[in-house]
One Martini backbone bead per residue (centre of mass of N, CA, C, O) as a GRO file, in nm:
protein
  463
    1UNK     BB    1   0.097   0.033   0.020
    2UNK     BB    2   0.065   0.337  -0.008
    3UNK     BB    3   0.206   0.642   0.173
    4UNK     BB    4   0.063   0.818  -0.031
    5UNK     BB    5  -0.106   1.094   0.122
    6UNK     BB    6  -0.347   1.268   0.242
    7UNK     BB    7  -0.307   1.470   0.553
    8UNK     BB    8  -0.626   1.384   0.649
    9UNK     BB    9  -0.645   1.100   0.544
   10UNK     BB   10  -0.806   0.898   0.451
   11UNK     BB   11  -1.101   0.800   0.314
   12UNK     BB   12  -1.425   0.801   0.353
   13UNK     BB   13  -1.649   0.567   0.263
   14UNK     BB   14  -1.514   0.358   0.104
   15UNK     BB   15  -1.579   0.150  -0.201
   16UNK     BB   16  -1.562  -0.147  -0.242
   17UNK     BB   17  -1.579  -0.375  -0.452
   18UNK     BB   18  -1.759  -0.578  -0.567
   19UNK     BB   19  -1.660  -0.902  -0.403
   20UNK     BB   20  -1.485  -0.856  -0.146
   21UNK     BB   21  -1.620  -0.985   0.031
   22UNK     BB   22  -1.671  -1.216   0.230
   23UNK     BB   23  -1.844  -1.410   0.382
   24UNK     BB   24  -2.020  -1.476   0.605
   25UNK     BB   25  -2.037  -1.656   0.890
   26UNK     BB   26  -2.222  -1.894   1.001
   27UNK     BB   27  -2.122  -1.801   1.291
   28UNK     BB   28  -2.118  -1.577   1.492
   29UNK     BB   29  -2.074  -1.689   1.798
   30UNK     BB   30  -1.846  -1.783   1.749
   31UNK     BB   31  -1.464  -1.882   1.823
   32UNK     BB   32  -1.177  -1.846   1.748
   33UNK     BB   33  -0.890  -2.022   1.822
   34UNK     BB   34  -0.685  -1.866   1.631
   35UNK     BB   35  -0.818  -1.574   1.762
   36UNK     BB   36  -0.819  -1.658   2.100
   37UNK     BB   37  -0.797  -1.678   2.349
   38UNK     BB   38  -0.770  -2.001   2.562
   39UNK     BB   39  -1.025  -1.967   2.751
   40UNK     BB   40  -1.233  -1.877   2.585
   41UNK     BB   41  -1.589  -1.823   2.531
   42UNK     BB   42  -1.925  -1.944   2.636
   43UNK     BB   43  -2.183  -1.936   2.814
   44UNK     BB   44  -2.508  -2.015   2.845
   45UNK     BB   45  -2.585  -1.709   2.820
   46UNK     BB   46  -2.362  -1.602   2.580
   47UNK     BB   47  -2.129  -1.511   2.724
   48UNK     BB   48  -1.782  -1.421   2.766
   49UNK     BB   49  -1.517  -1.591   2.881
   50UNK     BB   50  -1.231  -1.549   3.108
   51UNK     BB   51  -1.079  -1.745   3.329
   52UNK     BB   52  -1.377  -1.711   3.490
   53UNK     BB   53  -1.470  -1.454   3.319
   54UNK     BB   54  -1.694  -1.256   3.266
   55UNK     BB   55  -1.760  -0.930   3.081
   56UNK     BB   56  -1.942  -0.789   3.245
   57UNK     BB   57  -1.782  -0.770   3.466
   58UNK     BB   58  -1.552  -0.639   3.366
   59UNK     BB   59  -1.711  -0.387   3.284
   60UNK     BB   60  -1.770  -0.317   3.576
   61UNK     BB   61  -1.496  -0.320   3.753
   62UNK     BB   62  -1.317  -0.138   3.479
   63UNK     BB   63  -1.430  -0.062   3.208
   64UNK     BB   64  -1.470   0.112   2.922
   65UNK     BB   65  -1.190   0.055   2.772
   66UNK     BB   66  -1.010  -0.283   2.762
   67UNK     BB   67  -0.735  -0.497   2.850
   68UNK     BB   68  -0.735  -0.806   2.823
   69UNK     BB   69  -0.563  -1.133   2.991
   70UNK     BB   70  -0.429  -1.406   2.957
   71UNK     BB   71  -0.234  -1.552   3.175
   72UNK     BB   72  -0.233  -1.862   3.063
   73UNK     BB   73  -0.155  -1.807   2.802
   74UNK     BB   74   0.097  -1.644   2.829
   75UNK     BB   75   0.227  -1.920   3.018
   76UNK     BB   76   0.242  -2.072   2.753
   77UNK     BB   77   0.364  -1.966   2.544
   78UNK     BB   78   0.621  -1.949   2.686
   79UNK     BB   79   0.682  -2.202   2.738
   80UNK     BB   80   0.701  -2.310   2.441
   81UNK     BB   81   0.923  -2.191   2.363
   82UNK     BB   82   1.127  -2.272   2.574
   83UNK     BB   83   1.075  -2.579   2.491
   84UNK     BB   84   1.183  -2.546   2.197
   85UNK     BB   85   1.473  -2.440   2.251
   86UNK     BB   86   1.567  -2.494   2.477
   87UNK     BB   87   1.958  -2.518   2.631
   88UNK     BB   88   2.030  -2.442   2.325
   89UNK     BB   89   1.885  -2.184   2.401
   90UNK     BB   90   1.741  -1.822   2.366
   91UNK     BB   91   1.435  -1.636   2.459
   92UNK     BB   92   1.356  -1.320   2.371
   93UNK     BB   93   1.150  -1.116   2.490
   94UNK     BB   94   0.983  -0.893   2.379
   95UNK     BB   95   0.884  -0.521   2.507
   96UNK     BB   96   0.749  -0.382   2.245
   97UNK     BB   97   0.505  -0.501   2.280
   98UNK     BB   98   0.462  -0.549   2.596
   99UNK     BB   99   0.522  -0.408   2.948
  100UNK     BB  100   0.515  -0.525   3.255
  101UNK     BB  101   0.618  -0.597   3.585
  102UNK     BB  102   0.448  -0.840   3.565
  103UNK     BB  103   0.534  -0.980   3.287
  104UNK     BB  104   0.824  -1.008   3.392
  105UNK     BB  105   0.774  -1.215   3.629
  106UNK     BB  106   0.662  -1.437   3.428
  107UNK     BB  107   0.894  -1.470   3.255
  108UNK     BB  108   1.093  -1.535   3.527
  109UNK     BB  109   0.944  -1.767   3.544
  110UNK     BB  110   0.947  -1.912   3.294
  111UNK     BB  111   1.254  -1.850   3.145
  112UNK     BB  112   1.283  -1.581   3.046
  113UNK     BB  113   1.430  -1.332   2.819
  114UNK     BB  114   1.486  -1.001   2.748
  115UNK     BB  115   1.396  -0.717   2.528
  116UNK     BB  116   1.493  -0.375   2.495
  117UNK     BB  117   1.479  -0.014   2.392
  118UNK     BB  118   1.464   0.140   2.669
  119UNK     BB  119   1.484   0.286   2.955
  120UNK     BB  120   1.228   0.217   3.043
  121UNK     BB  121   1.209  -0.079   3.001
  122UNK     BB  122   1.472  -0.126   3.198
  123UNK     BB  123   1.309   0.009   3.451
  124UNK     BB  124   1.098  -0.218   3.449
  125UNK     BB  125   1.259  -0.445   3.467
  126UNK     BB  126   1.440  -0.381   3.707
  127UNK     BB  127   1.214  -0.325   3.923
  128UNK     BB  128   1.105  -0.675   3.882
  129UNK     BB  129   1.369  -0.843   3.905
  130UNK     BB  130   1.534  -0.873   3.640
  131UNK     BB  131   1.818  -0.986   3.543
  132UNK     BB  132   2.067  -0.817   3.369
  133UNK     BB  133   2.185  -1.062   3.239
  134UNK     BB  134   1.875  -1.099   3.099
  135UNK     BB  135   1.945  -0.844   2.936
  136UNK     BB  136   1.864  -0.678   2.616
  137UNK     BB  137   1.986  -0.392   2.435
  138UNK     BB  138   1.813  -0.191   2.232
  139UNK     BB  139   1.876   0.070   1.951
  140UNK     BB  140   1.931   0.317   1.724
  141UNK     BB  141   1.960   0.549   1.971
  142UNK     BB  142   2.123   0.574   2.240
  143UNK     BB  143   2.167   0.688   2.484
  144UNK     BB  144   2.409   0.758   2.736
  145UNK     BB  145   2.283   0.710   2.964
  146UNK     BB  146   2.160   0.458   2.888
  147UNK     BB  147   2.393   0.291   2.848
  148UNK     BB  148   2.519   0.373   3.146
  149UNK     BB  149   2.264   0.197   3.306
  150UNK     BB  150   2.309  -0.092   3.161
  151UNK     BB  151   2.621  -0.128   3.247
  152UNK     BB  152   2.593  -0.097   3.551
  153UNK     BB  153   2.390  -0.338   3.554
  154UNK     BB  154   2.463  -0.578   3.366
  155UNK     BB  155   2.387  -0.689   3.092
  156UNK     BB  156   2.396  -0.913   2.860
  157UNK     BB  157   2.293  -0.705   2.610
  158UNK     BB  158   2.442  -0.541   2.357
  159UNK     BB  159   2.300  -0.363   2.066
  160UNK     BB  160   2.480  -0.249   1.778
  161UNK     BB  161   2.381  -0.010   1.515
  162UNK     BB  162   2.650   0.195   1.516
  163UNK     BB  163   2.909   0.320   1.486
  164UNK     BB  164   2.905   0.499   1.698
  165UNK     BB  165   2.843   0.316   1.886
  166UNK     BB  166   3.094   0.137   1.917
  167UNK     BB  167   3.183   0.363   2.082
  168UNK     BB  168   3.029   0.446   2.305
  169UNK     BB  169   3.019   0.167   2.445
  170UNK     BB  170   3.302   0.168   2.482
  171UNK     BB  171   3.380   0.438   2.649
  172UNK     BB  172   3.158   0.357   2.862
  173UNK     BB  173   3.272   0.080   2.984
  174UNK     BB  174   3.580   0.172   3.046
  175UNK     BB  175   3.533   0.367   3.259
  176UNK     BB  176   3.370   0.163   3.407
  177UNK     BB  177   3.582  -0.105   3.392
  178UNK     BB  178   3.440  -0.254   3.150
  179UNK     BB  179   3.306  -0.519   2.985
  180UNK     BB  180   3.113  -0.554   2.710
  181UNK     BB  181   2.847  -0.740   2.577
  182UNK     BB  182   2.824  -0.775   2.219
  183UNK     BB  183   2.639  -0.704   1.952
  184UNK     BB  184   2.590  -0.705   1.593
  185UNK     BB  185   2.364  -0.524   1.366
  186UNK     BB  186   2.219  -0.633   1.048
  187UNK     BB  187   2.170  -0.622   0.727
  188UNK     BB  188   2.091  -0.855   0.462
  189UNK     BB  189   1.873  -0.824   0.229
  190UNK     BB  190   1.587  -0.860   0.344
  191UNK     BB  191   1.251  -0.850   0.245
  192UNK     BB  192   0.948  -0.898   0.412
  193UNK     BB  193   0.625  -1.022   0.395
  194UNK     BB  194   0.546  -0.704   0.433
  195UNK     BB  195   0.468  -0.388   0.595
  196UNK     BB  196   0.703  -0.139   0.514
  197UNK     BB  197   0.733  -0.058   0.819
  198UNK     BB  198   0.795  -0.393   0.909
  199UNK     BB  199   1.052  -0.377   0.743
  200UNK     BB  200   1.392  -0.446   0.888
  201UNK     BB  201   1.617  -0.587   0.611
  202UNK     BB  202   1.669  -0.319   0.453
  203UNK     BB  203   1.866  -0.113   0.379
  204UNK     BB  204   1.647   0.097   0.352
  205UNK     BB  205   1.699   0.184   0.672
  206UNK     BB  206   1.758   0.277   0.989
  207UNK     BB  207   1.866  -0.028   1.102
  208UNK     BB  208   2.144  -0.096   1.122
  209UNK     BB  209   2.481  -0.296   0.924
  210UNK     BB  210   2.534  -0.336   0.650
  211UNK     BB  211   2.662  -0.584   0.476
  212UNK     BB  212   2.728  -0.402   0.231
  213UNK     BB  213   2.981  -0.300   0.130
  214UNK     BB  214   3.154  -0.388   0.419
  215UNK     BB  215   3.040  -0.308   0.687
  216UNK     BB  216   3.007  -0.508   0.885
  217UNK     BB  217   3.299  -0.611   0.898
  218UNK     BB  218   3.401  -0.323   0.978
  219UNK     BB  219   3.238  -0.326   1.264
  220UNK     BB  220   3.419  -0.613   1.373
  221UNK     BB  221   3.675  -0.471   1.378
  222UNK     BB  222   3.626  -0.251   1.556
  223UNK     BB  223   3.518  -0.412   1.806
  224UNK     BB  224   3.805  -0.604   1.846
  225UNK     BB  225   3.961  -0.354   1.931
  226UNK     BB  226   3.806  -0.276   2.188
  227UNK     BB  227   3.815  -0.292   2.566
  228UNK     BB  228   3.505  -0.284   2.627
  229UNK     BB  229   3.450  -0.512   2.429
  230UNK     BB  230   3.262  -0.834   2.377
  231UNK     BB  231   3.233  -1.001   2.121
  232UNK     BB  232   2.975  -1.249   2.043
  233UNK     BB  233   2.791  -1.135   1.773
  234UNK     BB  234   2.523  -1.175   1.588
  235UNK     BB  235   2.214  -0.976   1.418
  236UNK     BB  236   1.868  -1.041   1.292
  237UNK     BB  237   1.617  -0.853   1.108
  238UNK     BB  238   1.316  -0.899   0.913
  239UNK     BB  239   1.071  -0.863   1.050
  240UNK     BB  240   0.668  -0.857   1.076
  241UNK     BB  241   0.465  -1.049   1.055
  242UNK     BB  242   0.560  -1.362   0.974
  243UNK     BB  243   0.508  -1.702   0.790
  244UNK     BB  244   0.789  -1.728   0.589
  245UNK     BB  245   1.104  -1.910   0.621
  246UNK     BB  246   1.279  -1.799   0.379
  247UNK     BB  247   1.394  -1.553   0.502
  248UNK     BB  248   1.581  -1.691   0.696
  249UNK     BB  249   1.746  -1.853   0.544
  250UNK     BB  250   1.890  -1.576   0.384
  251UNK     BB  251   1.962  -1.472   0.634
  252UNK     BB  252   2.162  -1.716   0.754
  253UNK     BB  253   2.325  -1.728   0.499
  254UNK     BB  254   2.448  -1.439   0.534
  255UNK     BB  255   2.550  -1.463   0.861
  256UNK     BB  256   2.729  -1.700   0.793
  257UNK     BB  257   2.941  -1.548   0.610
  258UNK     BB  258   3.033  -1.370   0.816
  259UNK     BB  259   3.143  -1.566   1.032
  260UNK     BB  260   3.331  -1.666   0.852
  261UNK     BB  261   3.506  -1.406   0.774
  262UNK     BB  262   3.586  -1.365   1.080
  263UNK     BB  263   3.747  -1.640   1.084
  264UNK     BB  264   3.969  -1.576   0.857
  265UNK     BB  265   4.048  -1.269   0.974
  266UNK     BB  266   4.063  -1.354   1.288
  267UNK     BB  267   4.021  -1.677   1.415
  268UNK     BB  268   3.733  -1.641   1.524
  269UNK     BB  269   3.428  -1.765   1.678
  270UNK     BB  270   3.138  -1.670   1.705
  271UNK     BB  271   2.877  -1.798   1.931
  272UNK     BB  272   2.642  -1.593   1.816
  273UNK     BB  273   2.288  -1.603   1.696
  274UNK     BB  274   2.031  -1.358   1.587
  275UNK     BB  275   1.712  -1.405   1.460
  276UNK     BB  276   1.484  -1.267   1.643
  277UNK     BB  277   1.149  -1.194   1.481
  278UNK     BB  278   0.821  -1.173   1.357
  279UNK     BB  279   0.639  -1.386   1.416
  280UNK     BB  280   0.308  -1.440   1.362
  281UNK     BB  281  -0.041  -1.430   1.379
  282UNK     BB  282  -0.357  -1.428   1.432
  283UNK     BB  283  -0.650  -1.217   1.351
  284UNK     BB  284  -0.761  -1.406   1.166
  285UNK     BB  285  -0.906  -1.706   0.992
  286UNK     BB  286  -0.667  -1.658   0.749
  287UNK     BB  287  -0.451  -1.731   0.937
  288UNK     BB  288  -0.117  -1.903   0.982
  289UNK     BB  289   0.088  -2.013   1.198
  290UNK     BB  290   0.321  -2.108   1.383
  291UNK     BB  291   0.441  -2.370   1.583
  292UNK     BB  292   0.731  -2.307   1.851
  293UNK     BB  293   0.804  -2.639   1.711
  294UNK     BB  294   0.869  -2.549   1.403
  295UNK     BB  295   1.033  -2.266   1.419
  296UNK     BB  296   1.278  -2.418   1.584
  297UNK     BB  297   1.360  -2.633   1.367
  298UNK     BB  298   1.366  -2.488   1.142
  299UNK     BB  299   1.617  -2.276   1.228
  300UNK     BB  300   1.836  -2.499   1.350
  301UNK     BB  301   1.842  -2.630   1.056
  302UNK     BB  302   1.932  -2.425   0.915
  303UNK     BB  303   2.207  -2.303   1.078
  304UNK     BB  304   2.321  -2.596   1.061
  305UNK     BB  305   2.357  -2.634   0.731
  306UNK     BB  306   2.521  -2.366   0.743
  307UNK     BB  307   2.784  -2.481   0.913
  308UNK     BB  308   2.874  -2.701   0.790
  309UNK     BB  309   2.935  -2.563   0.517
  310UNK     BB  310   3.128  -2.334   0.641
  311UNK     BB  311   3.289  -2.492   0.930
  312UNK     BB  312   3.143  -2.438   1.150
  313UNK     BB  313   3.006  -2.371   1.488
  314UNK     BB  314   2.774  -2.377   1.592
  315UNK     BB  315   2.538  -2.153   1.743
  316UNK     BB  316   2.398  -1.998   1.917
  317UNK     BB  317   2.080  -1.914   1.999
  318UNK     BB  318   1.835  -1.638   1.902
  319UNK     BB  319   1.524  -1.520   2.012
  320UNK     BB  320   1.204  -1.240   1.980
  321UNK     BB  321   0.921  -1.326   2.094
  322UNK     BB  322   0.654  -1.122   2.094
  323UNK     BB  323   0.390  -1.132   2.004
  324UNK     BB  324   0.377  -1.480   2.004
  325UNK     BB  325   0.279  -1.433   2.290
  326UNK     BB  326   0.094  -1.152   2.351
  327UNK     BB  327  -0.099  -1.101   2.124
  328UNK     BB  328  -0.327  -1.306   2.205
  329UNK     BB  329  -0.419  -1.307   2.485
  330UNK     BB  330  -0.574  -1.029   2.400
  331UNK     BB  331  -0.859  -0.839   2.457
  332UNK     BB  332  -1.089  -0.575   2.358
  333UNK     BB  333  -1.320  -0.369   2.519
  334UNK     BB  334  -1.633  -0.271   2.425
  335UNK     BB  335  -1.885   0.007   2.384
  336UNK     BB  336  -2.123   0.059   2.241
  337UNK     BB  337  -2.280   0.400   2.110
  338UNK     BB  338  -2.336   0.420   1.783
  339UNK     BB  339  -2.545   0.330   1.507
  340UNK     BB  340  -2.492   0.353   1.147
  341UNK     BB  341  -2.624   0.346   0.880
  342UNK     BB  342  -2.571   0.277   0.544
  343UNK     BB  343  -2.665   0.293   0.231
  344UNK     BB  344  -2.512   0.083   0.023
  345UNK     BB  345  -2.253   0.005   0.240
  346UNK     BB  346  -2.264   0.031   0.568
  347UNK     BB  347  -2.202  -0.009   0.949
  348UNK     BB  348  -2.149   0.200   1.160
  349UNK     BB  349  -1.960   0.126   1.473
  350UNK     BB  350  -1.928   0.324   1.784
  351UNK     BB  351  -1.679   0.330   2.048
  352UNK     BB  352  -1.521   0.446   2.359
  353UNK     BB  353  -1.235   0.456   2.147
  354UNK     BB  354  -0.960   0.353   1.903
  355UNK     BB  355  -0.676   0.505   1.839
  356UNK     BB  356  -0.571   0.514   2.125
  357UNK     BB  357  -0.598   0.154   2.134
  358UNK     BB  358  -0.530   0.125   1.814
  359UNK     BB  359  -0.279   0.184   1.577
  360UNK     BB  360  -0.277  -0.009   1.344
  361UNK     BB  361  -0.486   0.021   1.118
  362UNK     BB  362  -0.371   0.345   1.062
  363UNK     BB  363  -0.059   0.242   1.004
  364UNK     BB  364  -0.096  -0.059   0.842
  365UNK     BB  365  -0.368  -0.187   0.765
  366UNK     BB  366  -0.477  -0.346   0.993
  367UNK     BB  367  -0.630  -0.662   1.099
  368UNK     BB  368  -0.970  -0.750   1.242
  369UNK     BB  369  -1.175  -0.895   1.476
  370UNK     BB  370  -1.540  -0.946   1.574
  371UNK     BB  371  -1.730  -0.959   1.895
  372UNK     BB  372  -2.011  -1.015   2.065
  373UNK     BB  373  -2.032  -1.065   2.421
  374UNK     BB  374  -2.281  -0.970   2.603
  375UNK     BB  375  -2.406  -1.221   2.378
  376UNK     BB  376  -2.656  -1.389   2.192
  377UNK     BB  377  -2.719  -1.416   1.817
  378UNK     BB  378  -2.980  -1.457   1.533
  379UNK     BB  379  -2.924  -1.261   1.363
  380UNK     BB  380  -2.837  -1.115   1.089
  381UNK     BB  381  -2.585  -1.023   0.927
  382UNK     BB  382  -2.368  -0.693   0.949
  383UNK     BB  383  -2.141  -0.465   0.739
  384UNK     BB  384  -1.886  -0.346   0.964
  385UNK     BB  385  -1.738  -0.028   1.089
  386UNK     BB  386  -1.495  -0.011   1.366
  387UNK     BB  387  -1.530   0.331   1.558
  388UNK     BB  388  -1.415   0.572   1.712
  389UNK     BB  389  -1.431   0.907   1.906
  390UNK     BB  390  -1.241   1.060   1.717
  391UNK     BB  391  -1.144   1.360   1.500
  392UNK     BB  392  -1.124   1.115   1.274
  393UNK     BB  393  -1.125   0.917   0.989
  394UNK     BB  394  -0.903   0.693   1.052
  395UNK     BB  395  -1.089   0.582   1.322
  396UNK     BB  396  -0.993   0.258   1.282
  397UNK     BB  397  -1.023  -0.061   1.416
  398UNK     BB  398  -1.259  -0.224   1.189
  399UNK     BB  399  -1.317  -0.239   0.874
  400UNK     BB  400  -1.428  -0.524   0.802
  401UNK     BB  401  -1.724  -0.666   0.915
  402UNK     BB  402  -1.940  -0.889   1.128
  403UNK     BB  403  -2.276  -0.834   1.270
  404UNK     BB  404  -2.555  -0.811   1.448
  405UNK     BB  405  -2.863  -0.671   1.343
  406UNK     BB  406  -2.876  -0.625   1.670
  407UNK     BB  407  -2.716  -0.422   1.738
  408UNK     BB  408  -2.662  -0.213   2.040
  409UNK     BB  409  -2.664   0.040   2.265
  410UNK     BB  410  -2.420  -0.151   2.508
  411UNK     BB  411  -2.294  -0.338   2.356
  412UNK     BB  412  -2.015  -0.577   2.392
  413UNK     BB  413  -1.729  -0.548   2.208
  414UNK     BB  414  -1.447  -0.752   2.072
  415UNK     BB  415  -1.095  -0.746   1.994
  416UNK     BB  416  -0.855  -0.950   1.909
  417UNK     BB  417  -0.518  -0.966   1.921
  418UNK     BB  418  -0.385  -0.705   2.112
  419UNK     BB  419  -0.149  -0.754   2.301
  420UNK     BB  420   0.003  -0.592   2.071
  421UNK     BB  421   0.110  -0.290   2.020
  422UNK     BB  422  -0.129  -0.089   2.170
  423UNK     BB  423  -0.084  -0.033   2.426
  424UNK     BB  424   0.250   0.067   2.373
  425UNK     BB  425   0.053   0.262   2.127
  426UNK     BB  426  -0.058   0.440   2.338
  427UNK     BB  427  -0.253   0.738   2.345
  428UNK     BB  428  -0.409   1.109   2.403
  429UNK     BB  429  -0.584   1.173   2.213
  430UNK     BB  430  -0.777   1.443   2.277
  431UNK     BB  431  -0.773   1.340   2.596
  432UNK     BB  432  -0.749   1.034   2.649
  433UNK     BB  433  -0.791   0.793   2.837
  434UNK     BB  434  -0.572   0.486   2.907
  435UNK     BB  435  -0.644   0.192   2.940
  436UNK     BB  436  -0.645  -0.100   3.084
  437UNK     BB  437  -0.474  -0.403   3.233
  438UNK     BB  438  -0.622  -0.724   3.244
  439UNK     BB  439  -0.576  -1.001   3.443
  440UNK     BB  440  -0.715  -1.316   3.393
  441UNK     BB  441  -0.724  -1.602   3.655
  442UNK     BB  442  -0.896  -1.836   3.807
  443UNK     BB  443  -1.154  -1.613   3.874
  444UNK     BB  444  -0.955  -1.375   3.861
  445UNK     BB  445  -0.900  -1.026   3.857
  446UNK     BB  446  -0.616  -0.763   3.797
  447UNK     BB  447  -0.473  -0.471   3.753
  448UNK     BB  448  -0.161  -0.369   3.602
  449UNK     BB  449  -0.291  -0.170   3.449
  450UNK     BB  450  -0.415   0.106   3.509
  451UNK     BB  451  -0.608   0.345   3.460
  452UNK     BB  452  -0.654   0.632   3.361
  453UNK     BB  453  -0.656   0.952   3.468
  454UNK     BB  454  -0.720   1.316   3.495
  455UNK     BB  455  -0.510   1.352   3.699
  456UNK     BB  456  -0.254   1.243   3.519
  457UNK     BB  457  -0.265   1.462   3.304
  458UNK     BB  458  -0.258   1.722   3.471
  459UNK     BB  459   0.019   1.674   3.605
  460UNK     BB  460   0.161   1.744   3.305
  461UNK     BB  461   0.038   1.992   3.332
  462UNK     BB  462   0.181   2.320   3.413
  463UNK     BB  463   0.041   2.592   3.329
   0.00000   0.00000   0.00000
């Protein structure tokens, strides 16, 4: 999709061709276990519920709109990846999917390591008592500030992303005594399959230093130059949303070949390897994510055949599922608020929330589903754009789906697999206030992160 619009945003209730839309589904009740966290359901009343808690006691209790989350399942999922990739890697949550205290802890719980990318993200993590060597501080811009709290704290990696940083973290781990553990991210040109805004593997782009034209190797040449720095691998990221495998095939043969090089011409074998993360989850039911037992061997198998080429030793793997671990886990719950049909073209419903509780749709033109919860309904279907109550005609939620022709204000609507980068990229738009973050696990719920108050807004406008 291209990026060049008009400066007021897309174009409102534009009609797309006849016969673009899907068939609606059979069941509108119905609730697909590919895009709906693990513990979800409907009661004998048609309500659905979470962790053995109703939606409407949820939203009476917190309010809406809320991103609810399902706590056995973000600690099922944490296991998983742990498990599918044992104890000869290591698996790093993405803490810029979504990151809170209690997160943090379950992480901990559950022995994943973390990576993060901002001092907040850092502070959040260590004031939850995350060991400092199991996080990587990502960042293609660190202040010096940021680096020096980080080597302070004994993180287990920096990753640095331009000779700039090479210098800045050489010099600033030095200065406090420290010989301090970096990777180098590379770009390998590789483009994913994915929307422009999150490939982040060509080279024309802001992250990484790209292989081409020989600048890889000398960041790797500067790096074991100096001595604050302790060079132990290459990192590699090639995009977001990916399910399709082939895309790491090429760039782990690419960084396989950085490593065989930097072996022939230093004599050393780095030891790590982080492929990243960026595997996809199901939005809808079109989606087909892969479970992190095919992608841990897939991924194994691929750099395994890649260094025996090479006559490398395996290196140790790293990868950083966020999306992947918390982005099912969660949906927003939302209070209908105004059903306004319009003729020969579709049903806005517009909602509590919107674009400051979820701007994907609105930055990335991402899919959603959506599904009525406060109720079961056996009305015919109808083809609805659920908007919210923002001053900008871009504040669409759910671009196009299907919910029951009796929805009327007050019914309480659900749009599933936010829990990735809604919380994280929400905003204040309007001077709207920020949801809340609800977990709930075996019939008790309990905000982790609590609502914004007007109190909270004010506090930072200094009058």
């Amino acid at each position: 999709m291209s990026r060049s619009a008009h400066p007021a945003g897309p174009r409102h209730a534009d009609v797309l061709p006849e016969g673009h839309y899907a068939a609606p589904p059979a069941d509108l009740n119905a609730l697909d276990a590919k895009v709906w966290a693990r513990t979800v359901g409907r009661d004998a009343d048609g309500v659905v519920t979470v962790g053995g808690v109703d939606v409407k006691t949820l939203a009476e209790e917190f309010g809406t709109p809320a991103y609810i989350l399902d706590e056995d399942d973000f600690r099922a999922r944490a296991r998983a990846w742990r498990t599918a990739f044992g104890a000869d890697a290591d698996v790093f949550y993405a803490g810029k999917a979504f990151l809170s205290r209690a997160v943090v802890r379950w992480l901990d719980e559950e022995g994943l390591n973390l990576d993060v990318c901002s001092g907040g993200e850092l502070a959040t993590a260590l004031s939850a008592g995350m060991s400092a060597d199991r996080i990587a501080f990502h960042g293609n811009n660190k202040s010096a500030q940021e680096i020096e709290r980080a080597v302070r704290a004994g993180v287990g990696r920096i990753v640095l992303d331009s000779f700039q940083e090479i210098v800045r973290v050489a010099h600033i781990a030095q200065s406090l005594g420290k010989r301090q553990k970096v990777q180098i991210r590379i770009t390998v040109g590789v483009e994913a399959h994915t929307h422009e805004f999150i490939a982040t593997a060509h080279e024309d782009q802001k992250f990484g230093i790209p292989l081409a034209g020989g600048q890889a190797a000398e960041a790797v040449r500067r790096a074991l130059q100096l001595d604050g720095l302790e060079l132990v691998g290459i990192h590699s990221h090639i995009g977001s949303q990916i399910f399709d495998m082939s895309g790491f095939e090429v760039a782990a043969h690419r960084v396989v070949g950085l490593l065989k090089a930097v072996r022939d011409e230093h004599g050393i074998e780095l030891p790590e390897i982080d492929l990243g993360g960026g595997l996809g989850i199901a939005y809808t039911s079109d989606d087909d994510p892969r479970e992190p037992h095919e992608i841990a061997k897939a991924l194994t198998e691929i750099v395994t055949r890649e260094c025996e080429a090479a006559r490398l030793r395996t290196p140790r793997i790293s990868v950083e599922p966020g999306r992947a671990i918390v982005g099912p886990t969660a949906f927003t719950l939302y209070e209908v608020g105004t059903v306004k049909p319009l003729d020969g073209l579709r049903t806005y419903v517009s909602v509590d929330g919107g674009m400051s509780d979820n701007i994907r749709t609105a930055l990335y033109d991402a899919e959603y589903s959506v599904a009525l919860v406060s109720r079961a309904s056996d009305a015919e279907p109808m083809l609805v754009r659920v908007v919210g109550k923002h001053c900008e005609s871009g504040d669409i939620v759910v671009r196009d789906a299907f919910l029951p022709a009796d929805l009327a204000p007050g019914d309480l609507i659900a749009v599933p697999a936010t829990g990735a980068y809604c919380r994280s990229m929400a905003s204040n738009y309007n001077h709207v206030l920020r949801p809340p973050v609800v977990a709930v696990r075996d019939g008790e719920a309990r905000a982790i992160v609590r609502r914004e108050t007007e109190e909270d807004l004010l506090r930072l406008d200094v009058g």
